[in-house]
C-alpha angles and dihedrals in degrees: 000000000000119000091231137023125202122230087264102052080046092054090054087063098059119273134121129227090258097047085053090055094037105048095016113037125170111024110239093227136038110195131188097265096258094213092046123036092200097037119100113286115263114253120224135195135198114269093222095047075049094052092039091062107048079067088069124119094230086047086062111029070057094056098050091051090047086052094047082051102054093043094061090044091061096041093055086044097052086040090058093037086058085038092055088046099058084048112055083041079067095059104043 
């Protein structure tokens, strides 16, 4: 496991902007942008303060609803693709 993760590797866990700032707050390290010498400088946090707070309560009170939420996307999407379907049938 790596010592530290980037915004962008923590996003990919499942939080949100707000959740990091939230729950977060300041990164614990500020490092040079490795891709672009003149670009903001990368913020990394802990892994552990990253793993400890994805015990919180909010975290996952956050990850249910996100959940909720992608479910019924796909349920209306697969809805309007049967729907499409039906249509065009109509047609040809």
């Amino acid at each position: 496991m790596p010592e530290f993760f980037n915004q962008t590797e923590i996003k990919s866990r499942g939080w949100s902007p707000g959740l990091i700032a939230r729950l977060l707050g300041e990164p614990d390290l500020l490092r040079r942008n490795p891709a672009y010498r003149r670009a903001a400088r990368t913020k990394l946090w802990k892994a552990a303060r990253v793993i400890a707070g994805e015990q919180h309560a909010d975290f996952i009170a956050y990850q249910s609803k996100r959940r909720t939420r992608q479910e019924a996307s796909l349920a209306v999407a697969a809805r309007k693709r049967t729907e499409l379907m039906a249509e065009t049938e109509k047609v040809a």
